[in-house]
N, C-alpha and C positions, 0 to 999 in steps of 0.2 A: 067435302072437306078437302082442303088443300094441303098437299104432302112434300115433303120438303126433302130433295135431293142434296146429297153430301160435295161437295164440288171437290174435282182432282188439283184443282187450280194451286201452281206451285209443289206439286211433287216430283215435274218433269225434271227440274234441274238436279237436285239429291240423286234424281237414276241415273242421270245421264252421268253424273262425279264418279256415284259408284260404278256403273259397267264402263267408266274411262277407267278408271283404277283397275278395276279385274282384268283389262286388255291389255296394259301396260302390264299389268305386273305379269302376266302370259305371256307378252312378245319381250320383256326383259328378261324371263327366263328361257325363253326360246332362245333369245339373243346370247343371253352367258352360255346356254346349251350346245348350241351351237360355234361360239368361240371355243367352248372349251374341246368341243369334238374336231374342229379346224385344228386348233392349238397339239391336241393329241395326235392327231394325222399327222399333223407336222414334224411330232418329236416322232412318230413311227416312220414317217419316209425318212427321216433325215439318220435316224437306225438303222434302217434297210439299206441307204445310200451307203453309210458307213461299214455294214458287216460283208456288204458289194465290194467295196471298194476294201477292205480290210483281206478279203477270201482272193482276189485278184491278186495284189501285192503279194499273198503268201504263195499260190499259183507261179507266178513269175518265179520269187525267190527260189525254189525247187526247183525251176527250170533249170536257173543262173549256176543252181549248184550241180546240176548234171552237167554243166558246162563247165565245172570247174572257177566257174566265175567270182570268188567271192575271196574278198581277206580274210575272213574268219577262217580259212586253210591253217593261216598261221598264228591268228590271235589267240588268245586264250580268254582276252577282254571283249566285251560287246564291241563288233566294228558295224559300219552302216554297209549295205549292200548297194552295191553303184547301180543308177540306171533305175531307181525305183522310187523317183518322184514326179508321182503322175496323178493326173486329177479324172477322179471317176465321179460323173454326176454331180461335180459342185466341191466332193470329198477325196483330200486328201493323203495321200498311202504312205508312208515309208515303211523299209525293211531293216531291221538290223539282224547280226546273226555272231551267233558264239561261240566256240569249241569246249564241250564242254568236259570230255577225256582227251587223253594224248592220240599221238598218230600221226603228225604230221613234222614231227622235230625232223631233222636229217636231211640229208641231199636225195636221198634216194627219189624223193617226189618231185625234183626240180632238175631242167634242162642245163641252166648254169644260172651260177651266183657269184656276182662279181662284189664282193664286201668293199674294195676303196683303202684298203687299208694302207699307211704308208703313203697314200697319193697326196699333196695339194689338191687344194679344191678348187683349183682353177684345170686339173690334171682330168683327161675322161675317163672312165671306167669302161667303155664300150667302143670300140675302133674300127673304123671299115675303110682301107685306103683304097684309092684309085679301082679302076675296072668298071663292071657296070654287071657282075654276075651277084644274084639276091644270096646272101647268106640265109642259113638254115638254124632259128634253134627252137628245136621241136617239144615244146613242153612249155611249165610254168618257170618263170624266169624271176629270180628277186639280184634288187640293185637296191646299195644301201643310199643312192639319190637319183634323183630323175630331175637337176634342176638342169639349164641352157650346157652346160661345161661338161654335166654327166659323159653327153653323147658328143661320136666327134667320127661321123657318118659321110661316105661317098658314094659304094654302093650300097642299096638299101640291105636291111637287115628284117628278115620275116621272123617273127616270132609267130609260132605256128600251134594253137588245140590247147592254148594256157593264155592265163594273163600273165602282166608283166606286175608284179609286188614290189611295191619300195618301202624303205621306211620313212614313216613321217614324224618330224620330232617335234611337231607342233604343242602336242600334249591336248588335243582337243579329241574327246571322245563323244559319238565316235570322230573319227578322223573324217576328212571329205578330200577326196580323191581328184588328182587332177583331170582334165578331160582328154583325151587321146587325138582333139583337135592341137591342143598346144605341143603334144609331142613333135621332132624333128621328123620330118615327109618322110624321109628316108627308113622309118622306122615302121613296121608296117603288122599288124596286125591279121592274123587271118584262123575263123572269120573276124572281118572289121566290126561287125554290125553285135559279135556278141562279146569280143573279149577286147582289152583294152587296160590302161593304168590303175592299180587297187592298190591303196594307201595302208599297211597296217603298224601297229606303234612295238612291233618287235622288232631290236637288232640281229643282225647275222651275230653276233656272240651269244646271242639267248634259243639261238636255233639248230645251228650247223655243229654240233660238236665233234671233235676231231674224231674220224674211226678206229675200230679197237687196231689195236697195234702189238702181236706175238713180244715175246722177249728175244727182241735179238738178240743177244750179249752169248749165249748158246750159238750163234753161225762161227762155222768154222772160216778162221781168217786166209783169204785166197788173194794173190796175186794174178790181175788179170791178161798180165801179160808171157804167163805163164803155162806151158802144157801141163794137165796131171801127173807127166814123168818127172817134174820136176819139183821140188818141196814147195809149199806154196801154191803150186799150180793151178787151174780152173777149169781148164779144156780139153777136149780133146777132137784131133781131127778125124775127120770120116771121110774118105777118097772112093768111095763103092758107092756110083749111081751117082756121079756126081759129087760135090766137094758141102762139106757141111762142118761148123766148129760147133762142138755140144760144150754149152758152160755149165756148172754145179751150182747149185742157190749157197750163198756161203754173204758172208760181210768182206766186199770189197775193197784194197786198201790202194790198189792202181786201175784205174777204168778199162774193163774188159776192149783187146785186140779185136778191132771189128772194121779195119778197112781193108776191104777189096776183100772180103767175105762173106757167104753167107754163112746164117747164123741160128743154133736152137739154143734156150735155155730152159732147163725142165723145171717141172712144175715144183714152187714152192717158193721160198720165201729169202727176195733180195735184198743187202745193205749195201746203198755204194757210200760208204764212210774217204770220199778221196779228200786228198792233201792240196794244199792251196798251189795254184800253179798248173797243179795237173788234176781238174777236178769236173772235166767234162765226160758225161758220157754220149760219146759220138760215132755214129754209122754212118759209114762213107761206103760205097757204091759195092755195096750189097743191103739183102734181105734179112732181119731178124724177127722168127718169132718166139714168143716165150710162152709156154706153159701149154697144156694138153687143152683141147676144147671144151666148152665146160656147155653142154648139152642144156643145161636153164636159160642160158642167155644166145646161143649161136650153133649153128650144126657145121658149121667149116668155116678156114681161113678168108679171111675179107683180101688179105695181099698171097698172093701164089710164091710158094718156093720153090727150092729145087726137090725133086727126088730123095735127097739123101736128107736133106731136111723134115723132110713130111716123112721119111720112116725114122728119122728121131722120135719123131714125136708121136708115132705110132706106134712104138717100142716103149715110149716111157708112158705112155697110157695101157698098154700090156701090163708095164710092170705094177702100175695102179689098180687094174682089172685084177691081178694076182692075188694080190695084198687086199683088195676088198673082198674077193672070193673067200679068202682065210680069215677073214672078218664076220662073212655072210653078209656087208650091205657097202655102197661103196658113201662114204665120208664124203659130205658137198665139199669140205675144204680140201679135197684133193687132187680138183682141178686148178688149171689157171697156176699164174703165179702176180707178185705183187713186188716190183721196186720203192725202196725207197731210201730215202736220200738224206744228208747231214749239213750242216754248214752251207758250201759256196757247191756242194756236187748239184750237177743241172743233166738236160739230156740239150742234146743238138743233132736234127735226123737232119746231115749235111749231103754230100754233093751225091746223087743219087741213092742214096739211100732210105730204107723203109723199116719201118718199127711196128710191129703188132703185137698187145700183150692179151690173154684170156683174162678173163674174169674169173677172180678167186673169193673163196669168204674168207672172211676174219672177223673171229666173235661168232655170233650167233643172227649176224644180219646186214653186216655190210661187208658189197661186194668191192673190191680195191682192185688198181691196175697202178696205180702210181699214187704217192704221198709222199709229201716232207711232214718229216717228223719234225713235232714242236714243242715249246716249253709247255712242260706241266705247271708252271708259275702262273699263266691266260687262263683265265676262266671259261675259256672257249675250248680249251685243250685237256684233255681226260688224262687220269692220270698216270696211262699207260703211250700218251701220248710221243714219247720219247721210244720206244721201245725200251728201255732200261737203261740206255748207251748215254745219258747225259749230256747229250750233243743234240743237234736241232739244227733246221735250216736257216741259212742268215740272209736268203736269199729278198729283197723287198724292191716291189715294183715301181717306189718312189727314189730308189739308189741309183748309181751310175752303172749297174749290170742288174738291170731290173729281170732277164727272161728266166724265169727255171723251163720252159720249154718251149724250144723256137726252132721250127722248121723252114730250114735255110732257104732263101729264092733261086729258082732253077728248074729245073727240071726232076720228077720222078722222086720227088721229096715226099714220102706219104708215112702217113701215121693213125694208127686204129688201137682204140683203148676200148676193152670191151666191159670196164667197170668202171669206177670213179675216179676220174682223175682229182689230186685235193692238194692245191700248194694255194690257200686263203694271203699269204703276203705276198706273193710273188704273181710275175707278171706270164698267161701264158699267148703264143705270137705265131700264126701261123702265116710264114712267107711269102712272098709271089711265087706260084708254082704252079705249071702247066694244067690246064682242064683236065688230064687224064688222070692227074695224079688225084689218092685217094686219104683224103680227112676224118677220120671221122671218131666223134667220143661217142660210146653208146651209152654208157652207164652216168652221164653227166659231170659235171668241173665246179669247184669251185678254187676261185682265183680271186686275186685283187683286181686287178684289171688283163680286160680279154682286149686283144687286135686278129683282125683279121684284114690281112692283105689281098691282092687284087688278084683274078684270073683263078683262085680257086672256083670251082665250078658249083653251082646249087644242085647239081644232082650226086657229084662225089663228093661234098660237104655238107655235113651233116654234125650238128650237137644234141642229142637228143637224149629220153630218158627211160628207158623200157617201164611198160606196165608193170605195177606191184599190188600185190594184198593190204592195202593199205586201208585201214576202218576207222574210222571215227564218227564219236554222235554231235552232232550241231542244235542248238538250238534258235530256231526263227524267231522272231517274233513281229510279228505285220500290225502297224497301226494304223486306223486311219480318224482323219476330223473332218467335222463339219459343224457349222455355227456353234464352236465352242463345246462339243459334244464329242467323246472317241468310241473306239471301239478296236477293240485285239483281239489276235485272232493267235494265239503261241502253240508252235508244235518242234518237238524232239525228234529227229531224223537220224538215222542211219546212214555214214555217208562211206559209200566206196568209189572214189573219185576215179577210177581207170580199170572200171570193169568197163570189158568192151561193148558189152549190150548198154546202151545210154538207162534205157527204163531199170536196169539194176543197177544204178546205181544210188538212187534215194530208196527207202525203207522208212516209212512214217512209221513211229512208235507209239506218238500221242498226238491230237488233234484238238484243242478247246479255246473258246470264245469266252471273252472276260473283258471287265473294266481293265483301263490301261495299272492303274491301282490295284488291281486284285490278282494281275496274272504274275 
């Protein structure tokens, strides 16, 4: 019997459709699987490049700020941190940074600051004539322009352990900062590689407000050309050890006798209110110093007097030593004394002569060695700014007797301010004057415009700004991109810019990682 087999014939093609399709649809999902884990790698590297490059930037910025380096000293608005556009792995970093309590208003954190006030803008704010010895200003320095006319440079000028702060009145936040290549050669950074030009959008009127100012209308009115024997009087002579004029702190109304003398005036508080005509106060070939030492800022005199001089003033610090004793603690405003000045009165340290004042307080925080008093009318000017006396200095560095303090060319012309020197309109000029002779502001200046002339020496010239307690918190905030992707990195800092261990001077408070959106 014959048996009849089923033939396969024509079910090849159906298997072979089907296990094409189960392949494809396996290496398509292999293939989206694989796209899609490439794709996710991608968005993860390109994460990692970003939170790299985001934790560097903020790295840095810490750095920048141990270094003092940053506008945000002075902004209160988000400023950009210079020097922190760098590309890490494809991804791009910027820093900005903010102030976000007070701290830094006032001079006391600044070397000098030359506002412009009164000048043409064709007029420089910063002057360096002839010679070829580097000036000195030791600190952070703000100028209210940094454009070609600002500067007007022979020999160079070091700004030294600050940057240099200008205002920008661009209105572009943040601001962007010029490069310290276009600055004038002469102008010289050091170090060069970390400090340099930082643009912030405050003016010196929203910073520098005038410091406090006693009521002088209470000084007794003294003729300075007068002995205490005499009514009116000021001084008195001292012939034992040597030759010494002791003057009384009183409100001025003829400029104290000071040629071919040396000279103490005790500790406290000067008006020179002089009359037009007769309105200089000038030291001609002798020494004056003024006020007891004041142990926060210096442990002895910078210029040497005589004898009978330094026990003036070792007598009238006795008699402070007294008086605190009976106190039980001795008063900081007891050292030091503080001139200041009205209308057209200036100082002029002429034909050998030397000027040294201590540093004194006033208020609860600023130290003073010399001020013109200004109108309470400026918003710049507190309203104690006047002393009480209605008067104010008319002195302006764009007029035809621009100097409120100019040390004459010559020889043995020296001058040492061991607090703030503060005349904002007025011009101050230091002379040609032999290398020996000694310059020096310790407690920092603001002026309209600063000159410095030739053959002052860089090692007896010096503008500089002693360390302070000064705290404020900053906040960073570090971004970076890549293929259209960011990532922040925001942290709250502690900042004590001029403790002298550099690692104390950041204190991280908060540290967090967030979309640019979310932080």
């Amino acid at each position: 019997m014959k048996r009849h087999q089923k033939s396969d014939k024509g079910l090849a093609l159906p298997m072979v459709l089907i296990m094409s399709s189960v392949i494809a649809l396996v290496v398509v999902s292999l293939a989206s699987y694989t796209i899609s884990s490439l794709s996710y790698g991608q968005v993860t590297e390109n994460r990692s490049d970003q939170l790299s490059a985001a934790d560097a930037g903020m790295r840095y910025a810490i750095d920048q700020l141990k270094l003092r380096n940053a506008g945000c000293i002075l902004d209160t608005q988000e400023a950009q941190l210079p020097g922190v556009q760098a590309d890490f792995n494809g991804a791009t970093a910027s820093v900005t940074c903010e102030r976000i309590t007070s701290g830094f208003e006032g001079i006391q954190a600044y070397a000098a600051v030359m506002t412009g006030e009164g000048l043409p803008g064709s007029m420089s704010l910063l002057s360096s004539q002839s010679g070829s010895n580097a000036k000195v200003l030791g600190g952070p320095v703000y100028m209210t322009r940094v454009d070609n006319d600002a500067f007007e440079l022979s020999p160079p000028v070091n700004i030294e352990d600050g940057p240099l702060l200008y205002h920008d009145t661009s209105g572009a936040v943040p601001c962007s900062s010029v490069k310290a290549s276009t600055m004038p050669s002469q102008l010289v950074f050091d170090p060069e590689l970390i400090f340099g030009p930082v643009c912030v959008s405050v003016a010196w009127t929203d910073l520098f407000d005038s410091p406090t100012v006693p009521n002088l209308m209470g000084l007794a009115t003294l003729d300075g050309t007068l002995p205490l024997t005499d009514p009116g009087g000021s001084y008195t002579d001292v012939n034992t050890a040597g030759k010494c004029r002791i003057f009384e702190p009183g409100r001025y109304i003829t400029p104290p006798d000071l040629t071919g003398v040396d000279a103490y005036f005790k500790s406290g508080d000067y008006l020179f209110d002089l009359p037009s005509g007769n309105d200089e106060f000038a030291i001609r070939q002798g020494v004056v110093t003024a006020g007891t030492i004041n142990p926060l800022t210096t442990s002895a005199n910078e210029i040497p007097n005589t004898n009978a001089c330094n026990q003036a003033q070792a007598d009238d610090a006795a008699t402070e030593a007294a008086d605190a004793l009976a106190r039980a603690y001795v008063p900081p405003e007891a050292y030091g004394a503080t001139f200041y000045f009205t209308e057209k009165s200036h100082i002029n340290v002429a034909t050998q002569g030397s000027l040294e004042i201590h540093a004194r307080l006033q208020g609860t925080s600023d130290y003073v060695s010399v001020q013109t008093l200004c109108d309470p009318g400026e918003d710049w000017c507190n309203a104690d700014g006047d002393g009480g006396t209605g008067d104010w200095s008319e002195i302006e560095a764009g007029g035809s007797d621009p100097n409120f303090l100019f040390t004459d060319s010559g020889n043995n012309k020296e001058f040492v301010a061991h607090a703030l020197v503060y005349a904002p309109l007025a011009q101050v000029e230091f002379g040609n004057v032999s290398n020996t002779a000694t310059q020096k502001m310790l407690g920092g200046l603001i002026v309209s415009r600063l000159v410095l002339q030739s053959s002052t020496s860089a090692t007896n010239f010096e503008i500089s700004v002693p360390t302070s307690p000064i705290t404020a918190e900053i906040q960073l905030t570090s971004t970076a991109t890549k293929d259209g992707g960011s990532t922040s990195i925001r942290a709250v800092v502690e900042y004590r810019p001029y403790e002298s261990d550099i690692d104390e001077r950041i204190r991280v408070n908060s540290w967090r990682v967030c979309e640019t959106d979310g932080c």
